[in-house]
C-alpha positions in Angstrom: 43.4 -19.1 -24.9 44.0 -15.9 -26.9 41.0 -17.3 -29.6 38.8 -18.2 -26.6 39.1 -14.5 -25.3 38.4 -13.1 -28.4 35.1 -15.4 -28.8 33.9 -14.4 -25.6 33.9 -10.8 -26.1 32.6 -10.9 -29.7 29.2 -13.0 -27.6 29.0 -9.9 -24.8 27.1 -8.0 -27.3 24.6 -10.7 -28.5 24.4 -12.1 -25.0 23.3 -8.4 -24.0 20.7 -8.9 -26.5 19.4 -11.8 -25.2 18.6 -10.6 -21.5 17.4 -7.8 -22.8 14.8 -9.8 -24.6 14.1 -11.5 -21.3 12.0 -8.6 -19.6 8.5 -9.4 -18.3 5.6 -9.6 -20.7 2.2 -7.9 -19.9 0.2 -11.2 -19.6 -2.0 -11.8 -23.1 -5.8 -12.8 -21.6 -6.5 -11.9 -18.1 -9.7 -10.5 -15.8 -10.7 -7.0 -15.2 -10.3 -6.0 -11.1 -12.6 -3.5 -9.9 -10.3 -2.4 -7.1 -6.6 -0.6 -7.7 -4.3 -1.9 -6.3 -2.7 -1.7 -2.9 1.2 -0.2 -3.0 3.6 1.2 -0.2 4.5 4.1 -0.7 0.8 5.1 -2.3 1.6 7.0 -5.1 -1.8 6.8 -6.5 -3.0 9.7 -8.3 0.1 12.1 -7.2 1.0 14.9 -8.9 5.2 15.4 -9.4 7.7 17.6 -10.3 9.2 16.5 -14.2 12.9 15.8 -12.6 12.0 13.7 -9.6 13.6 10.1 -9.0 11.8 7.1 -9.8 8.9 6.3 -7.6 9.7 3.0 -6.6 6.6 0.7 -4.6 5.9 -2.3 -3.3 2.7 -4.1 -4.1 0.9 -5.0 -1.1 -2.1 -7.5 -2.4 -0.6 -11.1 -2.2 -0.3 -12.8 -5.7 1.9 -15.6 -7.6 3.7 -13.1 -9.9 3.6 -9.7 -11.2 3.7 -7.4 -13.9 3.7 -4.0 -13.6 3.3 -1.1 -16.7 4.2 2.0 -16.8 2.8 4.0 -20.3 3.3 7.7 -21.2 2.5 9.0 -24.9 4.9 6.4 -27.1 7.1 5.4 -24.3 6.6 1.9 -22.1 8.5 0.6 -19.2 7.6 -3.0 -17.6 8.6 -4.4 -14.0 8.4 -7.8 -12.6 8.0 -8.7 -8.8 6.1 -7.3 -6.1 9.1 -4.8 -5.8 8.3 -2.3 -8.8 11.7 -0.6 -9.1 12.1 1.5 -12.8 15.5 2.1 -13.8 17.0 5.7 -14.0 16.9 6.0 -17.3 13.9 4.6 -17.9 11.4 6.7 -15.7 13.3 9.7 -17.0 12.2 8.8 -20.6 8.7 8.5 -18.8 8.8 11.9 -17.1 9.7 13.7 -20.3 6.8 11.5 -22.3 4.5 12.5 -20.0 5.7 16.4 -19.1 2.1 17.8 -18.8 0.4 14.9 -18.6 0.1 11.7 -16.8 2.0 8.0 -16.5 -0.7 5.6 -16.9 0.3 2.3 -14.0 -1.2 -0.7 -15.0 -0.2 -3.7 -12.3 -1.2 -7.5 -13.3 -1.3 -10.4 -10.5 -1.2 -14.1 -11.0 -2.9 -15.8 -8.8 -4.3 -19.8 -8.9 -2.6 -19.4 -12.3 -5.2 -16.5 -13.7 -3.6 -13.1 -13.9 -6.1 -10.0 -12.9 -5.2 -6.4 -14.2 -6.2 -4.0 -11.0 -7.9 -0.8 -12.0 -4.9 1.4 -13.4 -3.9 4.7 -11.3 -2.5 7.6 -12.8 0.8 9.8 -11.6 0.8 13.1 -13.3 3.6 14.8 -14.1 3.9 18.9 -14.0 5.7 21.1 -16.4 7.3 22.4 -13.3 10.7 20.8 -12.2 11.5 20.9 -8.4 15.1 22.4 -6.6 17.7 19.3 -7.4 18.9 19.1 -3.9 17.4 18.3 -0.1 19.0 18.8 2.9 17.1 17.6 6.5 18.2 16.6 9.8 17.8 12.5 10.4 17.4 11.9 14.3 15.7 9.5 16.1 11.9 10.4 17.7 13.2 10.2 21.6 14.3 12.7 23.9 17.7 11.7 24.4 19.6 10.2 21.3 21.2 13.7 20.3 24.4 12.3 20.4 23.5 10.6 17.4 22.8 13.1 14.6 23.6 14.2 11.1 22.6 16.8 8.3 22.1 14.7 5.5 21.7 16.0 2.0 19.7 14.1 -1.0 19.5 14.3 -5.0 16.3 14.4 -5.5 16.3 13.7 -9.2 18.4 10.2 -8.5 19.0 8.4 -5.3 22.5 9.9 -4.2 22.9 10.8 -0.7 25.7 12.3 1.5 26.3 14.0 4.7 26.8 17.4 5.2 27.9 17.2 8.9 28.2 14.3 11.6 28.0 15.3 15.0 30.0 12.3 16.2 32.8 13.9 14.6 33.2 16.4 16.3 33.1 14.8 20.3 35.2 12.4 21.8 34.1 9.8 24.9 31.3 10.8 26.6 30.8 14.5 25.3 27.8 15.1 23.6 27.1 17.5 21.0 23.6 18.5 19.4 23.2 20.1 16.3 20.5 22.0 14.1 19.0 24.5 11.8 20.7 24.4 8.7 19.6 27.4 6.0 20.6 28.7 3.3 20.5 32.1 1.2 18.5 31.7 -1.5 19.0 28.0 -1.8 22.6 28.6 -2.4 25.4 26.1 -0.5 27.7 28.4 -0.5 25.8 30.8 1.7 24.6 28.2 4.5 24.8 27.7 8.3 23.9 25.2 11.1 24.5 25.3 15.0 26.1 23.6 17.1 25.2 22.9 20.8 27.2 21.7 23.7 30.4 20.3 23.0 32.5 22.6 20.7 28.9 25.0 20.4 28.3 27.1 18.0 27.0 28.6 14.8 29.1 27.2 11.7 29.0 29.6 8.7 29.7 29.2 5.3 29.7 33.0 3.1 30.9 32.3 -0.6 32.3 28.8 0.4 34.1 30.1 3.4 33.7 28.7 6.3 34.1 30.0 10.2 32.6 29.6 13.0 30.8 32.5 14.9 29.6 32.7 18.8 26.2 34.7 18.6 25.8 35.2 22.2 27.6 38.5 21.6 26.2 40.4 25.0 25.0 38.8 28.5 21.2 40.5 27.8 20.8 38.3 24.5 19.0 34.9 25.6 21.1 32.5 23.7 23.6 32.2 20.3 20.8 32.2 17.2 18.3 29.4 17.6 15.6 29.6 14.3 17.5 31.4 11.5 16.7 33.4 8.1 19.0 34.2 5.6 17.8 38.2 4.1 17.7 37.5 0.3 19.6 40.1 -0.7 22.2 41.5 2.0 24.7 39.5 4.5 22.2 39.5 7.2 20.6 36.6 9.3 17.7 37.1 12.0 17.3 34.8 14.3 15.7 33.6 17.2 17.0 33.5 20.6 15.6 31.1 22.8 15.3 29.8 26.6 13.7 26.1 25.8 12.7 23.5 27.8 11.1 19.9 27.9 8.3 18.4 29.7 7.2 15.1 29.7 3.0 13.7 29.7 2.3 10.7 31.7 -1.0 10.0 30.3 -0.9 11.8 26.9 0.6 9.9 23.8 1.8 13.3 22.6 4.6 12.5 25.2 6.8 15.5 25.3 6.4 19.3 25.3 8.5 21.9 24.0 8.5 25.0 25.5 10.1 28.0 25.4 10.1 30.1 28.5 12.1 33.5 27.0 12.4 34.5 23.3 13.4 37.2 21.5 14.9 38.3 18.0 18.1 39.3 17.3 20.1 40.7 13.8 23.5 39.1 12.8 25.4 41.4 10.6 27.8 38.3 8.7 30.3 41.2 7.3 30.2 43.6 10.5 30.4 40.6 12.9 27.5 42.2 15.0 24.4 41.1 16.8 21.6 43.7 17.5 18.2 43.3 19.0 15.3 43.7 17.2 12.1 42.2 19.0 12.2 42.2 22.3 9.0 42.8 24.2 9.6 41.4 27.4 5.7 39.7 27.7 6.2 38.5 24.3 7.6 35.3 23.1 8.9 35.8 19.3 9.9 33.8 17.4 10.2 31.6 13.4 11.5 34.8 11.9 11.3 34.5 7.9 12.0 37.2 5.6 9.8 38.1 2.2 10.9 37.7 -0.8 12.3 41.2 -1.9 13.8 41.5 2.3 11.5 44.2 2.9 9.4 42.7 5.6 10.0 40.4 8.1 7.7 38.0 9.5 7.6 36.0 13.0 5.3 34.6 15.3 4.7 35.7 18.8 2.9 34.5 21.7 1.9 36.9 24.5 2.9 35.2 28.1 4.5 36.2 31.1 6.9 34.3 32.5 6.6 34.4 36.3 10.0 34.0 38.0 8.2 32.6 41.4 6.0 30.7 39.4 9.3 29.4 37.5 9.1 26.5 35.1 6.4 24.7 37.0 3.9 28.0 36.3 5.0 27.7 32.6 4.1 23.7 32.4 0.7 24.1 33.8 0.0 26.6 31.5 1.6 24.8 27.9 -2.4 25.2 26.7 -3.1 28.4 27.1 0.3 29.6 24.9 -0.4 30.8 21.5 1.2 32.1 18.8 0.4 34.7 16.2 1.8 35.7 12.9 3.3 39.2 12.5 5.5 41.3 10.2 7.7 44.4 10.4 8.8 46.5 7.5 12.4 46.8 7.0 14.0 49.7 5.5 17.0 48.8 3.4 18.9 52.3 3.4 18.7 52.7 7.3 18.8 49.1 8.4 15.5 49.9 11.1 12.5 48.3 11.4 8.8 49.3 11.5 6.3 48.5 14.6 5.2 45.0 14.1 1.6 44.0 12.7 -0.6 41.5 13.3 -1.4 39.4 10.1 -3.1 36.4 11.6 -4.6 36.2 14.8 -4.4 32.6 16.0 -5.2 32.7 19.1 -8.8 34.6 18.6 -9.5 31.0 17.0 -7.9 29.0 20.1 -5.0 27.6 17.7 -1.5 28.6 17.5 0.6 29.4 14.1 4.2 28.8 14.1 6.9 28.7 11.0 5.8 31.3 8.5 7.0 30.7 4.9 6.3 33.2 2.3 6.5 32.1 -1.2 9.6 33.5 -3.8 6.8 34.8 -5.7 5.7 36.1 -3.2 2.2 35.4 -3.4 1.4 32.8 -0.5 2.0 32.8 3.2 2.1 28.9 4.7 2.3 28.2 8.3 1.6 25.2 10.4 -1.5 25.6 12.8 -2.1 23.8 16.0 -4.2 23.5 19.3 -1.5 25.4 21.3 2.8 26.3 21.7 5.5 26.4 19.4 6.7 22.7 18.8 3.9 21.6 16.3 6.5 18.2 15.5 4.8 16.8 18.4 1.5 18.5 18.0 -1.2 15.5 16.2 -3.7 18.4 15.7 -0.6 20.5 13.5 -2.0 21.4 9.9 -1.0 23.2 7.3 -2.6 26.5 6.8 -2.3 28.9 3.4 -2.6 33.0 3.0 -3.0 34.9 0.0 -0.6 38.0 0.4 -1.7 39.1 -3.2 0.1 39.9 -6.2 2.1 43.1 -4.6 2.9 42.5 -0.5 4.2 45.6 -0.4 0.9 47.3 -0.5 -1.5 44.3 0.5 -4.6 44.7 2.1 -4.4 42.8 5.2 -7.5 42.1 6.2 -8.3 40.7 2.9 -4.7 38.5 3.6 -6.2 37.4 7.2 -9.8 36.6 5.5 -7.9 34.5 2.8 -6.5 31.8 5.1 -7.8 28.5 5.3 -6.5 25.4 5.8 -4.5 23.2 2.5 -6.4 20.5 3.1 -5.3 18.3 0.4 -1.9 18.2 1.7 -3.0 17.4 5.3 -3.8 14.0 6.9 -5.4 13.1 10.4 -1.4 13.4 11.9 1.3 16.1 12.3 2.1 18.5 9.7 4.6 20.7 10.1 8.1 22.6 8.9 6.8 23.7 5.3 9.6 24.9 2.9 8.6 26.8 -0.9 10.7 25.6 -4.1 12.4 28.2 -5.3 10.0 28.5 -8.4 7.0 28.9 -5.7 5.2 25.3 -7.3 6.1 22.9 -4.6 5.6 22.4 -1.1 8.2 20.2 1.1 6.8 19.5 4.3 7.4 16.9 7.5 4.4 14.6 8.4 3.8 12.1 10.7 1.0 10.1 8.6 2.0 6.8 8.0 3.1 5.4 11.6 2.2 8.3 14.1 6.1 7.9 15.1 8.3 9.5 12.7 8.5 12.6 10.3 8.8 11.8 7.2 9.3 14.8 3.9 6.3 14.5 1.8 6.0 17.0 -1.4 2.9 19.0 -2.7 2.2 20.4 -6.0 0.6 24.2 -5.5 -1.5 25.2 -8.0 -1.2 29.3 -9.4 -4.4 29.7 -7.5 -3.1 28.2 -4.1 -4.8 24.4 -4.0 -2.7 21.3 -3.1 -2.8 18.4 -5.0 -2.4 14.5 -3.3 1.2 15.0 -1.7 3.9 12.1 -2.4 7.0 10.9 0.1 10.5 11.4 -0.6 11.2 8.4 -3.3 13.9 5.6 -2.2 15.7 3.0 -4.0 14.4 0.5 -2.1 10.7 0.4 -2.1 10.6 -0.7 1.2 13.0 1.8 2.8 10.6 3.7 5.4 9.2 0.6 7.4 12.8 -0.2 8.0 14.0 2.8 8.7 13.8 4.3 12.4 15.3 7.8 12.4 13.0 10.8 11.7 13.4 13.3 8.8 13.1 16.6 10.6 13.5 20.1 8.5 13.4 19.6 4.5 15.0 22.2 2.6 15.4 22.9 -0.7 18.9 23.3 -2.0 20.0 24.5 -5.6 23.2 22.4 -5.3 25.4 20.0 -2.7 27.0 21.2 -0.4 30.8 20.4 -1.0 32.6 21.4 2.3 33.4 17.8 3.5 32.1 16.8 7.4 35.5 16.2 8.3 36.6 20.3 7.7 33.2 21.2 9.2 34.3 19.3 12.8 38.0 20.6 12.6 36.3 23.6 12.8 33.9 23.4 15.1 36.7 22.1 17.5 38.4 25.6 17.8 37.3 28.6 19.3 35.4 30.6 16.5 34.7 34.2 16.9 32.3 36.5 19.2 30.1 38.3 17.5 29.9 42.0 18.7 27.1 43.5 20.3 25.3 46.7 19.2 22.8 47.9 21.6 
């Protein structure tokens, strides 16, 4: 028995060998296709980051057998089956072949016994790298499955992915708890927060990987605790949005549901002080989507002008859901005194008949993106949402607006006929995370775009999976990508002990 053992483990090694030997060969003689071919997800001619997981696709056109090859500079990788799935290892070698440069695809079908190479595709590969981590909110697209939610977070250069929080943790029976928001300070975990609604409400914070939980609502004249958050990049300060939403519902429209808010203002959260002051709060203005600059010396928000009658009530506010519309502002914030400037109008949506919601400025600071639709403020529902780009120039600080406002125009390469909304920079200002609703009309999905220095998309690419034919079978929506330098580490078991005590009230500062 002892010899046997020993024989057995001196074969592992040439046994290895042999499988190894057993990989797919590209076929010898075979016909030239005219057509490339058809794969799900279409990664065609997509330009990614030089750290991202393996794309991983299905081939779609029906065939006997397959080969498929994947060729940068001196490096080759082969894949059988319909299922093209690269190792790790392997499409890493291919990323850093082909840093700069492009992964030629070749895929060969058999069919009748005669293999066909389809025209080969190209993926090309930026010197850039992308943020490591992903964190988004997975829910399904109805109206009432809220009890059913988590904060998931992803790798983005493997497959690896965790929860950050659970919000069946943290209820019991028939309670029901909603949750939301998540953001971070300069991509940082351990500066982050998310809300919680209902049961055990309230806004979780973690400040250099501490956690507590904090009640916003700090006086009876602020509309709600913070809705829409923004970390400032450089001081313990959050502004947020405090909102009054409702739904309605279409009977005839296949945009079923509306989103609406009825009151919003914006509010300051001091983390250190552990007060909330008021800082936009026009009473025939709706603001809203705060988002600080770069440098935290300007904020921007959107704003829609509307009065909300109280005899009208809700009803009024329904009938009118398409004539609300939103604008981008700013205000100047002054460091050494904490006060704000008198706000300024940087685009003017509603002289177009659109409405611009969810500013995002660059790190660079260069670009201003915001998602532009037909009317409101919940473009996730919104089919005729695009994305929409604005050259701030080099200096924001002493831009010349109305050559910002005469810069905009839409980024069309990273647009399709559906929604697209929620845009998010990389930290090194080169990619675009955004939520779409292109492939099924149904559910949000995070797609990626390279930006170019001069401010052009190039042919956006889903989130990778390790199974290539993850999305068809997957039926929850992927709702607010962020980028994230690193995991979160605080497990979702601490985060719901906490949530289930009482937290602290922020004070009020008139």
């Amino acid at each position: 028995m002892k010899n046997s053992a020993r024989y057995f483990l001196f074969l592992l090694p040439l046994l290895g060998l042999l499988l190894a030997g057993c990989g797919p060969d590209v076929p010898s003689s075979y016909a030239e296709g005219k057509e490339a071919p058809r794969i799900a997800p279409d990664y065609s001619g997509v330009t990614v980051p030089s750290n991202i997981a393996p794309l991983r696709f299905l081939v779609c056109d029906e065939a006997e057998e397959y080969v498929t090859r994947f060729r940068a500079a001196d490096t080759e990788v082969l894949c059988s089956g319909a299922a093209v799935k690269p190792g790790l290892d392997d499409w890493r070698d291919l990323l850093a072949a082909a840093k700069g440069g492009d992964i030629e695809v070749e895929v060969y079908a058999r069919r009748d016994g005669r293999w066909t190479r389809f025209r080969p595709f190209a993926v090309h590969v930026a010197e850039e790298p992308i943020d490591p981590w992903l964190s988004y909110r997975l829910i399904a697209p109805s109206y009432v499955t809220y009890e059913a939610l988590t904060i998931n977070q992803r790798d983005l250069t493997s497959f690896e992915e965790s929860e950050i929080y659970n919000n069946q943790l943290g209820v019991e029976g028939s309670d029901g708890q909603c949750i939301n928001c998540h953001a971070y300070q300069n991509y940082s975990p351990d500066n982050m927060q998310f809300h919680a609604r209902q049961t055990h409400g309230g806004t979780m914070l973690v400040v250099d990987g501490e956690l507590k939980k904090v009640d916003l609502k700090a006086d009876s004249s602020v509309i709600s605790a913070g809705v829409y958050p923004s970390w400032h990049p450089k001081e313990r300060l959050i502004a947020y949005s405090v909102n009054t939403t409702g739904q309605s519902f279409h009977t005839k429209d296949l945009q079923k549901v509306e989103v609406q808010d009825s009151h919003s203002d914006l509010i300051l959260y001091d983390v250190e002080a552990n007060t909330v002051r008021k800082i936009a709060a026009e009473p025939d203005e709706l603001e809203t989507f705060p988002w600080w600059s770069p440098e935290g010396d300007y904020l921007y928000f959107c704003s829609a002008r509307y009065h909300y009658d109280p005899e009208g009530g809700d009803r009024k506010l329904m009938d009118d859901y398409q004539t609300i519309r939103y604008n981008v502002y700013r205000m100047a914030y002054d460091h050494a005194s904490g006060a704000f400037g008198p706000r300024e109008l940087l685009f003017d949506a509603d002289s177009m008949g659109r409405s611009a919601t969810m500013p995002r400025i660059s790190p660079d600071g260069r670009w201003l993106v915001f998602a532009l639709g037909d009317y409101g403020c919940f473009h996730v529902w919104h089919k005729s949402s695009d994305l929409w780009i604005m050259d701030l120039g080099t200096d924001p600080r002493h831009s010349d607006l109305e050559a910002a406002r005469r810069s905009a125009r839409k980024l069309d390469a990273a647009c399709s006929p559906d929604v697209e909304t929620q845009p998010f920079w990389s930290s090194n200002s080169r990619w675009l995370v955004f939520s779409s609703r292109r492939d099924d009309g149904s559910y949000t999905r995070p797609y990626f775009a390279y930006i170019t220095p001069d401010g052009r998309a190039r042919k956006p690419f889903i989130l990778p999976q390790a199974d290539p034919e993850f999305y068809p079978n997957f039926y929850r929506s992927f709702n607010l990508p962020v980028f994230m330098s690193g995991p979160v580490t605080i497990s979702p078991q601490r985060f719901a002990r906490e949530l289930k005590g009482e937290g602290v009230r922020a004070a009020f500062r008139p």
